[in-house]
C-alpha positions as CSV (number, residue, x, y, z in Angstrom):
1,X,0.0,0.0,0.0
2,X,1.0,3.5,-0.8
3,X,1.8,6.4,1.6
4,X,-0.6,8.2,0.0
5,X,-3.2,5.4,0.3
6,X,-2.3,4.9,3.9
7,X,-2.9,9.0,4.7
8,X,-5.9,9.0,2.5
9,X,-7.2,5.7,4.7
10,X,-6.0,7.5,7.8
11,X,-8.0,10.4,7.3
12,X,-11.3,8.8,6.0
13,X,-10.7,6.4,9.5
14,X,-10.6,10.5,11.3
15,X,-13.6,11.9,9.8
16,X,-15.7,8.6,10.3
17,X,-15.0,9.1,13.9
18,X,-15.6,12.5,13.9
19,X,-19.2,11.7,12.2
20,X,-19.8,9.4,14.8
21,X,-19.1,11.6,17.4
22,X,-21.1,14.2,15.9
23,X,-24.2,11.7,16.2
24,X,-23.3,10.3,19.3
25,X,-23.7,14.2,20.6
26,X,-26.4,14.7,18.6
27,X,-28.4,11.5,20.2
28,X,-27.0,12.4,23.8
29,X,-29.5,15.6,23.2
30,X,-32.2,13.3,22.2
31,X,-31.8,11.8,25.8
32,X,-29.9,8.5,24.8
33,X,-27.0,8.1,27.1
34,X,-23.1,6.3,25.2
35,X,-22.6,3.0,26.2
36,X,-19.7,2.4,23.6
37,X,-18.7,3.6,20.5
38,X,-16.8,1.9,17.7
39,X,-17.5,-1.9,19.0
40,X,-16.1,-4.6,17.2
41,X,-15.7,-8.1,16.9
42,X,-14.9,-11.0,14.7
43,X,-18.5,-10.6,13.3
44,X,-18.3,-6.6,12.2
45,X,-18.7,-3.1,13.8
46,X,-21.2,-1.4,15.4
47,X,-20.7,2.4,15.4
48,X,-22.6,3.5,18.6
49,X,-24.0,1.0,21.4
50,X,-26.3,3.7,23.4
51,X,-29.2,3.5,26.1
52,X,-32.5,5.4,25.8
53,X,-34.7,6.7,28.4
54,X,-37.1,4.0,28.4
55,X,-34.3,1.4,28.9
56,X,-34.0,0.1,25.5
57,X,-30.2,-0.7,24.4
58,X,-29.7,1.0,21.1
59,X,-27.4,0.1,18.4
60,X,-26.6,2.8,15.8
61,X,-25.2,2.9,12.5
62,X,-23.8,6.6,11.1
63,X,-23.8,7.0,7.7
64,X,-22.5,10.5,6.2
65,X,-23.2,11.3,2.5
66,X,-21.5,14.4,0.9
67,X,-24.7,14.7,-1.9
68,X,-27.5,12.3,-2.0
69,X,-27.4,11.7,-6.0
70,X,-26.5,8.1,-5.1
71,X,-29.5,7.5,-2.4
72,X,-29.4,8.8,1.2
73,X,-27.1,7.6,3.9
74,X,-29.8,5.3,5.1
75,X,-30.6,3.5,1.8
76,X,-26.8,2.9,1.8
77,X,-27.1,-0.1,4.6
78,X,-28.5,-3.3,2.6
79,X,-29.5,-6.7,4.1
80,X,-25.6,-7.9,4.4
81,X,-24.7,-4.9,6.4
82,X,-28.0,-4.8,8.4
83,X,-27.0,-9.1,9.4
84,X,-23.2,-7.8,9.8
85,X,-24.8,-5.1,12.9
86,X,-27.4,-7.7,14.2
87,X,-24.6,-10.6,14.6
88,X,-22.6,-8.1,15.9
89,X,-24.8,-6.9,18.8
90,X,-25.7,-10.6,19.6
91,X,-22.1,-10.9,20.1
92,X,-22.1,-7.4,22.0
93,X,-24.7,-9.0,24.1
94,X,-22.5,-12.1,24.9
95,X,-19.7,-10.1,26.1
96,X,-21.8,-7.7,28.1
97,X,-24.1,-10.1,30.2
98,X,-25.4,-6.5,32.2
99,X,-27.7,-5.9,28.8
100,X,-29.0,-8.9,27.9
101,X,-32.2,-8.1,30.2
102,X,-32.8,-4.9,27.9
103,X,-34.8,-4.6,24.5
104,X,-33.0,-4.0,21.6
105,X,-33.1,-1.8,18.5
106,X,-31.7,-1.0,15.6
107,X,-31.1,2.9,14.2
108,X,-29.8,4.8,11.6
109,X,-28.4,8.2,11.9
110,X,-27.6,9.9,8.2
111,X,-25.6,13.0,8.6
112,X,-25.6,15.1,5.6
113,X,-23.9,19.0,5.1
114,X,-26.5,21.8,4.7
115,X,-26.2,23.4,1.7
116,X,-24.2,26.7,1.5
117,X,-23.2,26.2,5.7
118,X,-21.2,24.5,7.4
119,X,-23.8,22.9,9.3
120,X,-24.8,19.7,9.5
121,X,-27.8,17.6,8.9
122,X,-29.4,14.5,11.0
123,X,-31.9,12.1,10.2
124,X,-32.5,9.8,12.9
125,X,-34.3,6.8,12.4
126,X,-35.0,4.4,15.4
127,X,-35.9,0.9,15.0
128,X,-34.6,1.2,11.3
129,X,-34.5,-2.1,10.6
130,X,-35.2,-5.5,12.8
């Protein structure tokens, strides 16, 4: 691999984190509280694993899209992605026994730039797929 590769990698690695922690801040104001971000295992990666308010373990998959000309950053999370994030959080679950008494749900946060700002946009959507 290149060292220009390995930057360019790097740096798309960066922003996905800084995504994520835009959405985890963004959800913390919704009144859903961090349990973990970036959890991974042998099965795949779950961006955010947060709590709501009713007691509900949440676990979130970000998606940012620059333009939405190829779909929006939900429509970008097909059915091998969505079994990826559900064999993931079983695993999740096995590892931390303390949740396995919760119900569990699956969102997607899109985060999109507003045009002509520098702000961003959020669509959250719980229970996104089951």
């Amino acid at each position: 691999m290149s060292i220009v590769n390995t930057e360019k990698n790097q740096n798309s690695r960066l922003f996905g984190k800084k995504q994520e922690s835009h959405a985890a801040a963004y959800l913390n104001k919704k009144g859903l509280k961090l349990i973990q971000s970036n959890y991974q295992c042998r099965r795949g990666e779950i961006d955010l694993v947060m709590i709501d308010n009713q007691q509900q373990l949440v676990f979130v998959e970000v998606r940012y899209r620059s333009r939405q000309s190829f779909g929006t950053a939900v429509e970008t999370i097909g059915r091998s992605k969505q079994q990826k994030i559900r064999s993931s959080a079983a695993y999740f679950l096995l590892e931390n026994p303390e949740f396995q008494h919760l119900m569990c749900r699956f969102d997607v946060v899109g985060i999109s730039p507003l045009p002509g700002s520098c702000r961003l946009r959020f669509d959250w959507i719980a229970n996104a797929f089951f």
